[in-house]
Every structure is written in structure tokens, then in C-alpha cells.
N, C-alpha and C positions, 0 to 999 in steps of 0.2 A: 785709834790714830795709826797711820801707816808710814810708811819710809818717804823722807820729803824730795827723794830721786828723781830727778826725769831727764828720761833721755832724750837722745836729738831730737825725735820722731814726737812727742811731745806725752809720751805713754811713762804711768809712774808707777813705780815698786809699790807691791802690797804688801809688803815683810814689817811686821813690829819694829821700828828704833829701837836702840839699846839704850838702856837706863839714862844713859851718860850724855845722849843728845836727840838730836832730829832725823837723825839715819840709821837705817838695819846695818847689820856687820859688815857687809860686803860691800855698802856703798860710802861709809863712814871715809870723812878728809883721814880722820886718824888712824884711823887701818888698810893702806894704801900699798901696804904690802904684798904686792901679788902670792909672791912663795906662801904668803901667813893664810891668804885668803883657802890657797889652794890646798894646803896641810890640813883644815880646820873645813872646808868638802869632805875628805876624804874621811876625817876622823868621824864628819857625823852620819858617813853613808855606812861606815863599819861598825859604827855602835848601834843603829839599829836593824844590822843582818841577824838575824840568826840561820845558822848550821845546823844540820844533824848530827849528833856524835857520835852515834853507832848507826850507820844506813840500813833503812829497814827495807825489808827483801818484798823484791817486784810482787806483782801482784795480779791477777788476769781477773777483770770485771765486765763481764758480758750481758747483765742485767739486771734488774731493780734489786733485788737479793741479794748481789753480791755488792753494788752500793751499801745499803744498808747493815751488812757486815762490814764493811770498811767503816761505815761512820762509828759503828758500835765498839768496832776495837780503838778508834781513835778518840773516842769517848773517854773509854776508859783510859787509856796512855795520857791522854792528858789531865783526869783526875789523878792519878795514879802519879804524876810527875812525871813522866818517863818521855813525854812529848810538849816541848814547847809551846804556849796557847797561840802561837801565830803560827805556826807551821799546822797545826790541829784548825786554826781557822783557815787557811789555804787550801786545807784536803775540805772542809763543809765546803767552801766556794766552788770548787774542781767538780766538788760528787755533785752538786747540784746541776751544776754545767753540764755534766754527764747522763745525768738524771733527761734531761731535758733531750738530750742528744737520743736517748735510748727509746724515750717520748714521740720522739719525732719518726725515729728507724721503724719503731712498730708501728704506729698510724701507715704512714706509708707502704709499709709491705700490707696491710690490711685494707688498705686502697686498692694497690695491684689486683690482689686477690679478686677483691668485688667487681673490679672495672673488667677483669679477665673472665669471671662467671658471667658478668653482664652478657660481655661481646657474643663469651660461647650459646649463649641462651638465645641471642639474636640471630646466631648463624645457624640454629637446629632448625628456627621459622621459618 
């Protein structure tokens, strides 16, 4: 069951109602309180930040190796405690990202190469 909102346009809120009726928090008759609404954003965009609390120091990763050492130290920081598992899931997201990025760098330059031996090998003929 979803929030029974709709707005002008004729498009409806997909938010759970609360307990207490037929509307999510934010469209409830009874909580009409802009300030309440807008206290009660803020409260649930900070409860699920997390921070670092000692900044851990930069880092230079120029290929699949030094991925793989970063996953591995961040492996352990986060069995270890020492690294929040959402910030340890951000760095897998990132190194993968990266991963892919460095996937790409190399194919390409190994492209170049061949297309450039091609050419020189047609221009000796």
C-alpha cells in the first residue's frame, strides 16, 4: 500500500502511510507543518551520513595492483572496525569503476600500437 497523495498533475506518492492513516509523513493533513516536515529531511539525511573520523591519506593508483591493494587494505579496515562498511562499500564501488576505467586505458593504447604497426608495415610495401 502506498501514500494516497496526488497531485495536480494526477501523479501519486509511492512512500508507505504511517501507521496512523492513509498518507506518508510528508503529505499527512496532520503534519502540515512545513518547519516539522523540513527538520525531520534534514534529521534523516544526517542519520544516514557517515564521516570519516581520522582521514585516511591520499593514495596514487595507476593500475590493476594497486586497485587490489586498496581493496585488500580496505578489506581489512573494515573487518578490523576501523572503516565503516558503507564507506568500505564506496571504495569496492569506486575501485571497480576504476578497474574498468584502467580496462579501457589499456585496450586502447594496445589498439594504437597495433593500428600504428599495421600502418608502418603498409607504408615499408
Amino acid at each position: 500500500m502506498s501514500c494516497s497523495f496526488q497531485s495536480d498533475d494526477g501523479s501519486s506518492c509511492d512512500a508507505r502511510p504511517m501507521k496512523s492513516g492513509k498518507y506518508c509523513f510528508f503529505h499527512s493533513p496532520d503534519a502540515n507543518d512545513e518547519k516539522r516536515r523540513l527538520e525531520a529531511q534534514s534529521r534523516g539525511g544526517k542519520a544516514n551520513a557517515v564521516a570519516v573520523q581520522t582521514p585516511l591519506p591520499p593514495i596514487t593508483i595507476s593500475n590493476a595492483q594497486d586497485v587490489v591493494k586498496l581493496l585488500e587494505e580496505t578489506i581489512n579496515q573494515v573487518r578490523g572496525g576501523i572503516l565503516d562498511v558503507k564507506i568500505g562499500n564506496c571504495i569496492g564501488v569506486l575501485s571497480g569503476h576504476l578497474i574498468k576505467a584502467i580496462e579501457v586505458s589499456s585496450i586502447a593504447t594496445r589498439v594504437e600500437f597495433i593500428e600504428r604497426a599495421i600502418f608502418e608495415k603498409r607504408t615499408r610495401l
